[in-house]
PDB file of N, CA, C and O in Angstrom:
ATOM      1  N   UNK A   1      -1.262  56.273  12.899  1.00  0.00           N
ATOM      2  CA  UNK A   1      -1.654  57.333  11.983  1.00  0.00           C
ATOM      3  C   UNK A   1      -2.568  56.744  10.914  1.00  0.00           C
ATOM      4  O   UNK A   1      -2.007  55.851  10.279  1.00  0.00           O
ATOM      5  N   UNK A   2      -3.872  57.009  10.527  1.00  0.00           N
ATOM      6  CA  UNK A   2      -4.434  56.799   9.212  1.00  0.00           C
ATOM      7  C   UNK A   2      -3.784  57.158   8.104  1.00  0.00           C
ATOM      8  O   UNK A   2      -3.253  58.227   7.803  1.00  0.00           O
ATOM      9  N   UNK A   3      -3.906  55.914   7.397  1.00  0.00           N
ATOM     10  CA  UNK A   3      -3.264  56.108   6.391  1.00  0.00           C
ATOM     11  C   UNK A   3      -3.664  56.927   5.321  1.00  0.00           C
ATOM     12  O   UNK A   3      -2.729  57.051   4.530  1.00  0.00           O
ATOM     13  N   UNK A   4      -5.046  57.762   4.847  1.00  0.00           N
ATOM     14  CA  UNK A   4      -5.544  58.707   4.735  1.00  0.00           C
ATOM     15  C   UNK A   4      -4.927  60.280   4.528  1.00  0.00           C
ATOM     16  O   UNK A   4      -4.735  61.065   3.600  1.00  0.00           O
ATOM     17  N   UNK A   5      -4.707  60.211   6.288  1.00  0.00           N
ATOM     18  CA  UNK A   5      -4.118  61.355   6.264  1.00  0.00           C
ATOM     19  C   UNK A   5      -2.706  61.682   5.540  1.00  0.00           C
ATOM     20  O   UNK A   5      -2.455  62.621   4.785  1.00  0.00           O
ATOM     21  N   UNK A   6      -1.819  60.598   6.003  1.00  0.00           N
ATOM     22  CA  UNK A   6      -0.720  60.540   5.445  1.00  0.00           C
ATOM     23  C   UNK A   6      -0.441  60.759   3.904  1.00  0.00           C
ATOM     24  O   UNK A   6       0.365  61.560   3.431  1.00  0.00           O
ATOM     25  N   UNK A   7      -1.329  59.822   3.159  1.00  0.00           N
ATOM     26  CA  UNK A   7      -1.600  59.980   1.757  1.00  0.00           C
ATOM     27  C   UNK A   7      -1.503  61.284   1.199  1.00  0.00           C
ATOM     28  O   UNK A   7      -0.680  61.548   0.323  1.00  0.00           O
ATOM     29  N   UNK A   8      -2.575  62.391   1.825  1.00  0.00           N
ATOM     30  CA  UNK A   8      -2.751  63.590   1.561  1.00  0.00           C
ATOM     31  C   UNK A   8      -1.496  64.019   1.676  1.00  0.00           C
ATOM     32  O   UNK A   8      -0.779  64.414   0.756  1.00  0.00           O
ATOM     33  N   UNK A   9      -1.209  63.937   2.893  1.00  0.00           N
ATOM     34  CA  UNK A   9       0.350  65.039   2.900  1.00  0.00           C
ATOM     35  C   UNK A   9       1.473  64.461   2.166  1.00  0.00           C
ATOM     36  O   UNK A   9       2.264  65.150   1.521  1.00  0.00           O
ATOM     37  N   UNK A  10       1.529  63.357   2.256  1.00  0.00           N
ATOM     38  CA  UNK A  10       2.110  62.843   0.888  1.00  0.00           C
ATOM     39  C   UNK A  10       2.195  63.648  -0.455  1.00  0.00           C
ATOM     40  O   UNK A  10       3.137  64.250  -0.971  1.00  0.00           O
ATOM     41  N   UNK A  11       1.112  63.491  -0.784  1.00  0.00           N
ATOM     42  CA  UNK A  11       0.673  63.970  -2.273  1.00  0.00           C
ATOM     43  C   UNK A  11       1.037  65.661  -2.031  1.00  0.00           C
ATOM     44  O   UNK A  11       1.769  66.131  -2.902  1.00  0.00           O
ATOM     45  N   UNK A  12       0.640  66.517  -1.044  1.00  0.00           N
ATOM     46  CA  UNK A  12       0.916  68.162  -1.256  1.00  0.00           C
ATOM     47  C   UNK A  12       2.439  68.257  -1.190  1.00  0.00           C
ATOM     48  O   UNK A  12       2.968  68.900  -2.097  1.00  0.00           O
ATOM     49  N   UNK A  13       3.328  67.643  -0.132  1.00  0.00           N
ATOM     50  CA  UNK A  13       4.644  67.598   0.529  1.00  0.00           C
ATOM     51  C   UNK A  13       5.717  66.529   0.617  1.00  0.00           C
ATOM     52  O   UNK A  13       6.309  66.256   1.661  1.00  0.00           O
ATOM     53  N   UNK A  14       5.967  65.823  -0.799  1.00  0.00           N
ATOM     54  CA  UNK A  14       6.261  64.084  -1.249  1.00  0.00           C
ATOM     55  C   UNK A  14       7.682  64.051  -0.294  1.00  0.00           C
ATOM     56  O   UNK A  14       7.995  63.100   0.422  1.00  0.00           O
ATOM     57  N   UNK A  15       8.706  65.694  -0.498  1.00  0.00           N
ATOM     58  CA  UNK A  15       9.998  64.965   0.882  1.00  0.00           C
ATOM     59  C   UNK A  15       9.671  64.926   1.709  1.00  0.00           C
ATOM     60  O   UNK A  15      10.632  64.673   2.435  1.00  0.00           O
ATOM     61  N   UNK A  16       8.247  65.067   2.644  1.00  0.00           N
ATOM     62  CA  UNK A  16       8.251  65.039   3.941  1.00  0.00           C
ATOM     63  C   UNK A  16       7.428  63.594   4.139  1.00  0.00           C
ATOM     64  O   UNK A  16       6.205  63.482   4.222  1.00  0.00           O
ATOM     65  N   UNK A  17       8.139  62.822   4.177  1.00  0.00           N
ATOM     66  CA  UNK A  17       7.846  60.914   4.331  1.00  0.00           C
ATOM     67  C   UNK A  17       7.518  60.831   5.987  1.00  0.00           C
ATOM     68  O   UNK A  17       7.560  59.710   6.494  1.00  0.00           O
ATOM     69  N   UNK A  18       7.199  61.970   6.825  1.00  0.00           N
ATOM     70  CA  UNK A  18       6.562  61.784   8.153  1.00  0.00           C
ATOM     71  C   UNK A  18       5.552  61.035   8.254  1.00  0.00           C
ATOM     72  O   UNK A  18       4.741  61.039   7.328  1.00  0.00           O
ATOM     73  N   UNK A  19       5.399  60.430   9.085  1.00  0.00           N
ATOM     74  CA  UNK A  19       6.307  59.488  10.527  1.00  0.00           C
ATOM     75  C   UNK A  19       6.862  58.693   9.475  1.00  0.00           C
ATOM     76  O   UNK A  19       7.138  57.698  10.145  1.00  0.00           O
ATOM     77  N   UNK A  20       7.246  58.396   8.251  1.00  0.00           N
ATOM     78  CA  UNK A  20       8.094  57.284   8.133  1.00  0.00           C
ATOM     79  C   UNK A  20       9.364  57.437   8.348  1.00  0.00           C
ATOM     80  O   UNK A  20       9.625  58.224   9.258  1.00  0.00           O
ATOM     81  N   UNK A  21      10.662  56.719   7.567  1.00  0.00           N
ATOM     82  CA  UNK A  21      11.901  57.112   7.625  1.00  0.00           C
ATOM     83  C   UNK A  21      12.227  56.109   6.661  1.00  0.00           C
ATOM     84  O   UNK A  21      11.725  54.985   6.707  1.00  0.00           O
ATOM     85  N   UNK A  22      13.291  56.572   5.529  1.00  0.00           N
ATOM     86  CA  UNK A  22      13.798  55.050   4.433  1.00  0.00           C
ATOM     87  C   UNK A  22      15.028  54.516   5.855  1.00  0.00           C
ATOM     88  O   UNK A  22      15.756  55.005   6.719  1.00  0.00           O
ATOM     89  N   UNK A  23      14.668  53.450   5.403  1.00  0.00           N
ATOM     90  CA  UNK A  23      15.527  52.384   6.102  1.00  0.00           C
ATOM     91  C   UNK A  23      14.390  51.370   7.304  1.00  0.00           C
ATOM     92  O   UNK A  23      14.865  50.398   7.892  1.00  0.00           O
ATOM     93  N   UNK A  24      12.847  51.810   7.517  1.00  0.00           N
ATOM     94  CA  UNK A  24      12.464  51.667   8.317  1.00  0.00           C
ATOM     95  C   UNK A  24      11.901  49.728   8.069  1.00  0.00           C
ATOM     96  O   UNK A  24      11.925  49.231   6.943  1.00  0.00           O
ATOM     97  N   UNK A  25      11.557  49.105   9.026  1.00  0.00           N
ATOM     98  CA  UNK A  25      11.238  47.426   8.857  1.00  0.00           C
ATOM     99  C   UNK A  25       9.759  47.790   8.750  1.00  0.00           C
ATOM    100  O   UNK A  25       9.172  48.811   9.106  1.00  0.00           O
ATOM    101  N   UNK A  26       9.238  46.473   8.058  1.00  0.00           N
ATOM    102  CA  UNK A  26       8.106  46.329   7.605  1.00  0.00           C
ATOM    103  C   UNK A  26       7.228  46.340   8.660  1.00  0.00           C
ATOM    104  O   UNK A  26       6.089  46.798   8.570  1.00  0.00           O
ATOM    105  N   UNK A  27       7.861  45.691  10.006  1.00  0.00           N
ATOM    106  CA  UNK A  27       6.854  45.872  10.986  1.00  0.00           C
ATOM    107  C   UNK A  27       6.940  47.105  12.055  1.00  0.00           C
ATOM    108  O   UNK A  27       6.376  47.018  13.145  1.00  0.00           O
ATOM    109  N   UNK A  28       7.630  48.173  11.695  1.00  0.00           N
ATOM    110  CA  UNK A  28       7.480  49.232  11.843  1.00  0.00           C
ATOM    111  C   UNK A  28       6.241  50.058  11.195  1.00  0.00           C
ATOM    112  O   UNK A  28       5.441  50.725  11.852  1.00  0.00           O
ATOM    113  N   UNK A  29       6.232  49.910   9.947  1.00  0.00           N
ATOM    114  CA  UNK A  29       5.258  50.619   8.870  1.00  0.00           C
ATOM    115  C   UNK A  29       3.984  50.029   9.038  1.00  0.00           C
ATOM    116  O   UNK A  29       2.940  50.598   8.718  1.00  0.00           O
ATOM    117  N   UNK A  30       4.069  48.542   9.690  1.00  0.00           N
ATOM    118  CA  UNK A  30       2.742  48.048   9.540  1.00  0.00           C
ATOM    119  C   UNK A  30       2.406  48.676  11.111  1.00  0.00           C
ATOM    120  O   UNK A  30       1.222  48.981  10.965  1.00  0.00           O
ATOM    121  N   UNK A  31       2.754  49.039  12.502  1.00  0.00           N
ATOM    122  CA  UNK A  31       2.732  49.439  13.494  1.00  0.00           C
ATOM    123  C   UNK A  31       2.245  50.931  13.067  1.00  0.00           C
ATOM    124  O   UNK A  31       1.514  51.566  13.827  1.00  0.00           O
ATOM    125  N   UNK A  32       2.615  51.393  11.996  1.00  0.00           N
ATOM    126  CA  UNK A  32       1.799  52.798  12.226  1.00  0.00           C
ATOM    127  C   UNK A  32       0.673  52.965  11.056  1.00  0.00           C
ATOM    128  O   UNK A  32      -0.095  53.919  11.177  1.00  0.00           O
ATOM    129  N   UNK A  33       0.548  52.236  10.107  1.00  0.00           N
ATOM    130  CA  UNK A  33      -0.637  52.010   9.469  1.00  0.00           C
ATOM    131  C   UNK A  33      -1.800  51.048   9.439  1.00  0.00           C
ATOM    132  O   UNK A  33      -2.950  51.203   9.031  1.00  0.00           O
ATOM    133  N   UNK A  34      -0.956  49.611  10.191  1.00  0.00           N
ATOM    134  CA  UNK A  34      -2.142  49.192  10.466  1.00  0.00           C
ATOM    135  C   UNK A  34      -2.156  47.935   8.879  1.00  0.00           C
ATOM    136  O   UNK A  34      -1.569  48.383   7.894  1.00  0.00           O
ATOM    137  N   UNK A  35      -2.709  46.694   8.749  1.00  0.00           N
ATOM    138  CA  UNK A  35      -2.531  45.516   8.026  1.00  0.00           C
ATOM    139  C   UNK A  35      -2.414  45.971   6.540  1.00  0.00           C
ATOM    140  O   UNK A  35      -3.536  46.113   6.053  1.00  0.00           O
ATOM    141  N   UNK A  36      -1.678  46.168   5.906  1.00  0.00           N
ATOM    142  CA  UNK A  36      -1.409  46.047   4.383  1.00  0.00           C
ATOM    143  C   UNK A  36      -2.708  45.550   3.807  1.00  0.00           C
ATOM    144  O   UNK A  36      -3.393  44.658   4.308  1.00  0.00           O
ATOM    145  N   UNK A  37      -3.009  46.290   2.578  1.00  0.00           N
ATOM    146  CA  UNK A  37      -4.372  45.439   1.284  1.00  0.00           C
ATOM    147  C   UNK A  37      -3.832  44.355   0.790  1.00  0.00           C
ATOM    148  O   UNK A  37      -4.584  43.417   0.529  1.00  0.00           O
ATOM    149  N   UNK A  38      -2.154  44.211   0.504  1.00  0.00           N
ATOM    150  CA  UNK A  38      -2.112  43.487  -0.124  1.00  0.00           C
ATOM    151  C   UNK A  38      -0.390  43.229  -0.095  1.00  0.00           C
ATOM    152  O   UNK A  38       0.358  44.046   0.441  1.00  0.00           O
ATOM    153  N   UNK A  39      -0.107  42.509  -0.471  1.00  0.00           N
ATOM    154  CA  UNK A  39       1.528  42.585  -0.408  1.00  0.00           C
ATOM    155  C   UNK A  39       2.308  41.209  -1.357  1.00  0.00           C
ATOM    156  O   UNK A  39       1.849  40.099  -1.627  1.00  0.00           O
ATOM    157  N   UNK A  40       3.395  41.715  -1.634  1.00  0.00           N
ATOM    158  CA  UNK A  40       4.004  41.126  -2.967  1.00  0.00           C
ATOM    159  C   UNK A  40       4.223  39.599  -2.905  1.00  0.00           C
ATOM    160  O   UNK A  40       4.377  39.199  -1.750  1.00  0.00           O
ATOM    161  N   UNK A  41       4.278  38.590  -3.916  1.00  0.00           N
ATOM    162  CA  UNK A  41       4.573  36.736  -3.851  1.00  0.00           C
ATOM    163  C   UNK A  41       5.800  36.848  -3.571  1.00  0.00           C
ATOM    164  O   UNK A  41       6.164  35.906  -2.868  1.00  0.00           O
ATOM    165  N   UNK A  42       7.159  38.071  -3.960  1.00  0.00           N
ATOM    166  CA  UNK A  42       8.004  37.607  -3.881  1.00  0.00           C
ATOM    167  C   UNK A  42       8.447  38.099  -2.047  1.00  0.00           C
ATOM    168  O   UNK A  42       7.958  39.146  -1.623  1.00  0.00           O
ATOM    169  N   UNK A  43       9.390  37.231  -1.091  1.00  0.00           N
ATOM    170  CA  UNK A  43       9.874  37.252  -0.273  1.00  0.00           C
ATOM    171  C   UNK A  43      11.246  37.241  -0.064  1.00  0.00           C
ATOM    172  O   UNK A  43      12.020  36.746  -0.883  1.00  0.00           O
ATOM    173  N   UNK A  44      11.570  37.707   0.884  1.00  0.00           N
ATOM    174  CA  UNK A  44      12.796  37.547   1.711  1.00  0.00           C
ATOM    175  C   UNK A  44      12.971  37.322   2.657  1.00  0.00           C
ATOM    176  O   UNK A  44      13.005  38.362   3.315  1.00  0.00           O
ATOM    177  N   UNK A  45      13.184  36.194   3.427  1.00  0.00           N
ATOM    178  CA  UNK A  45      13.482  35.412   4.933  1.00  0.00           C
ATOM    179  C   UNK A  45      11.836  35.767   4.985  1.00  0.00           C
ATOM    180  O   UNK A  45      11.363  36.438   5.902  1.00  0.00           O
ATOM    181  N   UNK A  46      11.277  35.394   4.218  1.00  0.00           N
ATOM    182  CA  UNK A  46       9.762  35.105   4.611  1.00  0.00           C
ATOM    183  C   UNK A  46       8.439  36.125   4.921  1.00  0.00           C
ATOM    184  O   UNK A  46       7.256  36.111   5.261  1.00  0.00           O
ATOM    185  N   UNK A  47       9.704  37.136   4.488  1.00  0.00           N
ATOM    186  CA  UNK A  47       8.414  38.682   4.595  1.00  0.00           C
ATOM    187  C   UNK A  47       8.729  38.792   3.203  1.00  0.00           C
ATOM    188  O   UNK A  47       9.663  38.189   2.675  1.00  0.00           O
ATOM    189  N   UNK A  48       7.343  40.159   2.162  1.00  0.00           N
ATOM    190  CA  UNK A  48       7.003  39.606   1.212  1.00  0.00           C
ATOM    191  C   UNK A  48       8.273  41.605   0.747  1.00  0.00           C
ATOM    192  O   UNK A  48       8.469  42.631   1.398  1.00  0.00           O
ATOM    193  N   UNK A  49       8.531  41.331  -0.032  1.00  0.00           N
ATOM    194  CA  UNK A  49       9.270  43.161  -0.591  1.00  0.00           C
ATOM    195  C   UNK A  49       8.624  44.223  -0.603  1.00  0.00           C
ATOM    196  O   UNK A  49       8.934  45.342  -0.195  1.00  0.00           O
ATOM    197  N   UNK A  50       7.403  43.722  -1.246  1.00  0.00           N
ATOM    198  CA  UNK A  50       6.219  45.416  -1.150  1.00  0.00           C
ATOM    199  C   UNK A  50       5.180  45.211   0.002  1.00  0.00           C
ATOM    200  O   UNK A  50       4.717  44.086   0.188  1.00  0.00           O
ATOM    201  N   UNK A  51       4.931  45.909   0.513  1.00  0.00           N
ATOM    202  CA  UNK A  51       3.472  46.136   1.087  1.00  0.00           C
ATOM    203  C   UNK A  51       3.042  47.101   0.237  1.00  0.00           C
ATOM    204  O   UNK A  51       3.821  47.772  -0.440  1.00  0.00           O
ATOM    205  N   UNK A  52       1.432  47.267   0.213  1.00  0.00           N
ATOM    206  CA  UNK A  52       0.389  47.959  -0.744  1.00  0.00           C
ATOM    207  C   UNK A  52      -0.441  48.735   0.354  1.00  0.00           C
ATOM    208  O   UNK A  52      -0.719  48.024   1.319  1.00  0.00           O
ATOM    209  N   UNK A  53      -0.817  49.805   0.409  1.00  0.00           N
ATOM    210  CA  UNK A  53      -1.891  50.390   0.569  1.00  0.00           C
ATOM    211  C   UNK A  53      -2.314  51.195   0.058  1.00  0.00           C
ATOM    212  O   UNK A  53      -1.704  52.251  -0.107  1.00  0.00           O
ATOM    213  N   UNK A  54      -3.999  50.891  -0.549  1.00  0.00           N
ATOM    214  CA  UNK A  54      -4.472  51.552  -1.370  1.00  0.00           C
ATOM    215  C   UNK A  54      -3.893  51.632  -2.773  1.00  0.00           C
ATOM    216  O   UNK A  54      -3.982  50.759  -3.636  1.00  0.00           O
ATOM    217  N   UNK A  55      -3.328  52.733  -2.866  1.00  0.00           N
ATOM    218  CA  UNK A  55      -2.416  52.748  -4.645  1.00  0.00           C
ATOM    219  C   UNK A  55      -0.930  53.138  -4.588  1.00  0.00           C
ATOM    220  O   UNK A  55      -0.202  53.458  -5.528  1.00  0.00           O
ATOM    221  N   UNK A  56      -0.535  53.007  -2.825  1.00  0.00           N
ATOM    222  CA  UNK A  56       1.000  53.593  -2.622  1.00  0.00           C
ATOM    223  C   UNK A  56       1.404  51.904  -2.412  1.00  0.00           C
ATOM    224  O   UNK A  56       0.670  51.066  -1.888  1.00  0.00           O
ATOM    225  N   UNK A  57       2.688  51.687  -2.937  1.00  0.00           N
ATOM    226  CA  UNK A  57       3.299  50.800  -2.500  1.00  0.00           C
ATOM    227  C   UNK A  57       4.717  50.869  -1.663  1.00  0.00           C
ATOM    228  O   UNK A  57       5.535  51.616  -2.199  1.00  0.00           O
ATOM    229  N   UNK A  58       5.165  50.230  -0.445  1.00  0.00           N
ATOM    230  CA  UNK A  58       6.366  50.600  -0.014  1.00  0.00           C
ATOM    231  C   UNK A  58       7.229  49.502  -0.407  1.00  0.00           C
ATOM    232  O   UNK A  58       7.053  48.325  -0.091  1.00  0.00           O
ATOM    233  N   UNK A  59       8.298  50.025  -1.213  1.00  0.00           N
ATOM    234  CA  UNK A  59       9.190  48.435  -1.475  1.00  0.00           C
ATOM    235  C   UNK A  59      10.631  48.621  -0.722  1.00  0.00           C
ATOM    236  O   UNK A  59      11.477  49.490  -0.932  1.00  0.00           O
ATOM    237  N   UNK A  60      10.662  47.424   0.322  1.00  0.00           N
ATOM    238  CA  UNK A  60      12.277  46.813   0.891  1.00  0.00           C
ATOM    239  C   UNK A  60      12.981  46.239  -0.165  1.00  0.00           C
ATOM    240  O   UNK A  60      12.652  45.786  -1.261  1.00  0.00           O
ATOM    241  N   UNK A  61      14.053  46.375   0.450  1.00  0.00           N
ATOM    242  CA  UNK A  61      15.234  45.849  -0.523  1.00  0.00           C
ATOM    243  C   UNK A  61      15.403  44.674  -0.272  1.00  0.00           C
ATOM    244  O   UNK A  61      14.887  44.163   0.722  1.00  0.00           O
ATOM    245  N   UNK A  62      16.383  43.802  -1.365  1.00  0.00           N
ATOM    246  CA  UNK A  62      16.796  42.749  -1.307  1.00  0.00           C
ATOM    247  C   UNK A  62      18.057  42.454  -0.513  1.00  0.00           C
ATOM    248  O   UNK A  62      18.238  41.414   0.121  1.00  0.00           O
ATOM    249  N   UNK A  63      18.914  43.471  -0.606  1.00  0.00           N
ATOM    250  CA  UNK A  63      20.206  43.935  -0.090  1.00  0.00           C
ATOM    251  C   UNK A  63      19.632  44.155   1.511  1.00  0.00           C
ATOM    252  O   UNK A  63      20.132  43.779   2.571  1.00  0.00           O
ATOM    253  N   UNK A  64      18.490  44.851   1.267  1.00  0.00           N
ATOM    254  CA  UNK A  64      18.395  45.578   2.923  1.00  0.00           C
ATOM    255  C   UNK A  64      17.237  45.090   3.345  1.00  0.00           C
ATOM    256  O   UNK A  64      16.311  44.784   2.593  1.00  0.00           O
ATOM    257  N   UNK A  65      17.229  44.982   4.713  1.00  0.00           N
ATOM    258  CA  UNK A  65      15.511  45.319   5.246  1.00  0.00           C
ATOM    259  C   UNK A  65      14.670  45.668   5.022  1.00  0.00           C
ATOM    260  O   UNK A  65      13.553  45.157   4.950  1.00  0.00           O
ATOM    261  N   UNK A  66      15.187  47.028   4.795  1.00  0.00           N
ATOM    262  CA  UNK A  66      14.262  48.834   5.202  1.00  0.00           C
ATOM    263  C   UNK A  66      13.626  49.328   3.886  1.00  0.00           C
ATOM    264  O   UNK A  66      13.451  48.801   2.787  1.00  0.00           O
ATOM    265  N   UNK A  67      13.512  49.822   4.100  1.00  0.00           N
ATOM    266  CA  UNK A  67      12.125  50.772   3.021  1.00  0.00           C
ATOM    267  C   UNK A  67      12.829  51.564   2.265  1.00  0.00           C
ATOM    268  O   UNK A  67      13.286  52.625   2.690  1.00  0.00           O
ATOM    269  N   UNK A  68      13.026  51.062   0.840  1.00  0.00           N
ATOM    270  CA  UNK A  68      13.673  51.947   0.358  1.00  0.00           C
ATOM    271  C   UNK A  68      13.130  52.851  -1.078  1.00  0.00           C
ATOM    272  O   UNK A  68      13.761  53.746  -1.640  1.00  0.00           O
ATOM    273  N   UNK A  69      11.762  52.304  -1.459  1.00  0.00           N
ATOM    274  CA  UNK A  69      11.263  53.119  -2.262  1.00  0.00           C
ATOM    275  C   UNK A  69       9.253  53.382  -1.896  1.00  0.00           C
ATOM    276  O   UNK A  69       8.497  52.576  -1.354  1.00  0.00           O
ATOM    277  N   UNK A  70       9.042  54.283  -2.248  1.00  0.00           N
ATOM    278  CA  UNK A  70       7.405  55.036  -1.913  1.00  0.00           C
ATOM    279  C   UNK A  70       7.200  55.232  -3.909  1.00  0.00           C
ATOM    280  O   UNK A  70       7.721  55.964  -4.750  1.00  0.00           O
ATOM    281  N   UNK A  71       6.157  54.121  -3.941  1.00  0.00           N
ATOM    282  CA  UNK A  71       6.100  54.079  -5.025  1.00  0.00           C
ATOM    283  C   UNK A  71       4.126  54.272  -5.786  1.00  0.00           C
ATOM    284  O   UNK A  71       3.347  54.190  -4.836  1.00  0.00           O
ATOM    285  N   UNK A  72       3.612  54.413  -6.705  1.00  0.00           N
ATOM    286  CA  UNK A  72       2.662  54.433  -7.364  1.00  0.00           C
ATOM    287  C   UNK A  72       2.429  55.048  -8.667  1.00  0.00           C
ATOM    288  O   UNK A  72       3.083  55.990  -9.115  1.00  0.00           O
ATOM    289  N   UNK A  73       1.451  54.455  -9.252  1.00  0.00           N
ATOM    290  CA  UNK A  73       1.431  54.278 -10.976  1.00  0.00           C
ATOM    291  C   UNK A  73      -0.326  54.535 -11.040  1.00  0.00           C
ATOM    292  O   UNK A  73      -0.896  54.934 -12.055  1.00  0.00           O
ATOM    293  N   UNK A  74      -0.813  54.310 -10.125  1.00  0.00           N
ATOM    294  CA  UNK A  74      -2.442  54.372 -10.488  1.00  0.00           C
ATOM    295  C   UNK A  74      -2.744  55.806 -10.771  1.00  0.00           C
ATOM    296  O   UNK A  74      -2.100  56.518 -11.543  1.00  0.00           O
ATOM    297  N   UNK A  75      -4.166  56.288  -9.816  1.00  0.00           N
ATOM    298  CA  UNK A  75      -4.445  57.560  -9.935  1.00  0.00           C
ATOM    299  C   UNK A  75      -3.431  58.371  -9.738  1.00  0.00           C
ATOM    300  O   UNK A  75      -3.559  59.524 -10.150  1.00  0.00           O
ATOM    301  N   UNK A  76      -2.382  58.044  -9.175  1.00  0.00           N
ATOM    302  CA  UNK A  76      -1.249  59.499  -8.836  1.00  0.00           C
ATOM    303  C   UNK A  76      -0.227  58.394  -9.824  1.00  0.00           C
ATOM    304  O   UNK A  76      -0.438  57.279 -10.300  1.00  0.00           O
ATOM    305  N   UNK A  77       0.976  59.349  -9.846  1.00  0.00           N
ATOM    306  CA  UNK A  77       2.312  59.043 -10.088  1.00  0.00           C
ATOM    307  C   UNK A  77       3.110  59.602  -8.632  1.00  0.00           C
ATOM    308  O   UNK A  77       3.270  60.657  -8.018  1.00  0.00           O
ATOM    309  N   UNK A  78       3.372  58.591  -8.561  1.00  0.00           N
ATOM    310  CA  UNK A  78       5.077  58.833  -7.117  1.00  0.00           C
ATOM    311  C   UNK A  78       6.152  58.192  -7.084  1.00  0.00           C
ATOM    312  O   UNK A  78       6.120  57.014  -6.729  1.00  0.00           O
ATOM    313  N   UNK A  79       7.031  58.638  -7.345  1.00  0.00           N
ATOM    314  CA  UNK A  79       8.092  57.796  -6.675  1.00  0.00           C
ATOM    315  C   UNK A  79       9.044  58.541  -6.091  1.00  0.00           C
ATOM    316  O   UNK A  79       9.461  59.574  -6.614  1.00  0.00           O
ATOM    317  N   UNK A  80       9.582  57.968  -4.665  1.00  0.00           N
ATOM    318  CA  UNK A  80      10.115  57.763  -3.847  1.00  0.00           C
ATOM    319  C   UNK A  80      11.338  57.798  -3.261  1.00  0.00           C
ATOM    320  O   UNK A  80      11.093  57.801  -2.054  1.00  0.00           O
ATOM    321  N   UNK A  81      12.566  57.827  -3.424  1.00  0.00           N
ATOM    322  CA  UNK A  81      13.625  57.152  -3.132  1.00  0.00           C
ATOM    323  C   UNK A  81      14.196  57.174  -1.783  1.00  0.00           C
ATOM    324  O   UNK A  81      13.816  58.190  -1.201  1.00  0.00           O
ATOM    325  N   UNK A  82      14.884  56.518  -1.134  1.00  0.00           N
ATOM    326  CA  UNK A  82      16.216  56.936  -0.204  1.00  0.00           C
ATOM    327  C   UNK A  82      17.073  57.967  -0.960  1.00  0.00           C
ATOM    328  O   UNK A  82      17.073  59.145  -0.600  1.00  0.00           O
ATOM    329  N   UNK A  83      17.813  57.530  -2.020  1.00  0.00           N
ATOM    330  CA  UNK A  83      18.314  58.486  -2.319  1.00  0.00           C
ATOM    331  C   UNK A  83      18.142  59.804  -2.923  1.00  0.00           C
ATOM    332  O   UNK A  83      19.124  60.511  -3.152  1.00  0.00           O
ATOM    333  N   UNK A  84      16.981  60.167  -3.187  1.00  0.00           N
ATOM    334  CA  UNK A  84      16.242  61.230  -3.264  1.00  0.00           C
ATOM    335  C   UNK A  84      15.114  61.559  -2.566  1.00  0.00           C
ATOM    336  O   UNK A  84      14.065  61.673  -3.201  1.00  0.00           O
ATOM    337  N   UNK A  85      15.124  61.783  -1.059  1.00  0.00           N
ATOM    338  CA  UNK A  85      14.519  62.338   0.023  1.00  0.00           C
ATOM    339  C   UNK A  85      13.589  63.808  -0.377  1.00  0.00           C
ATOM    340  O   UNK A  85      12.987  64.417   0.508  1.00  0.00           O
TER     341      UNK A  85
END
């Protein structure tokens, strides 16, 4: 999926996190978007917590794997949660 498109529907429809899912692995997310801009110094077992694209960031947990927040501060404001779907 372009990440583009997603963005958009993002921004009109923020609970509908389609195709993603919270809990999902980094190399899941990178399988449907395609190489990260940029991604965080800090790690866990050697993958980094955030991936970046563009001005959305996805941050894994420390506790967990999976994807647990859809985050941004630039041109938009978003945030995200698992526990608020």
């Amino acid at each position: 999926m372009d990440f583009e498109i997603w963005r958009n529907q993002i921004l009109m429809e923020p609970q509908n996190i389609s195709p993603l899912k919270f809990g999902m692995s980094q190399d899941e997310i990178i399988n449907i978007f395609g190489k990260p801009d940029s991604v965080s110094t800090m790690r866990r077992r050697g993958k980094p917590l955030i991936l970046k694209y563009h001005n959305i960031e996805f941050h894994f947990g420390v506790q967990t794997n999976g994807l647990h927040l859809i985050y941004s501060d630039d041109e938009i404001e978003l945030c995200i949660t698992a526990d608020h779907k």
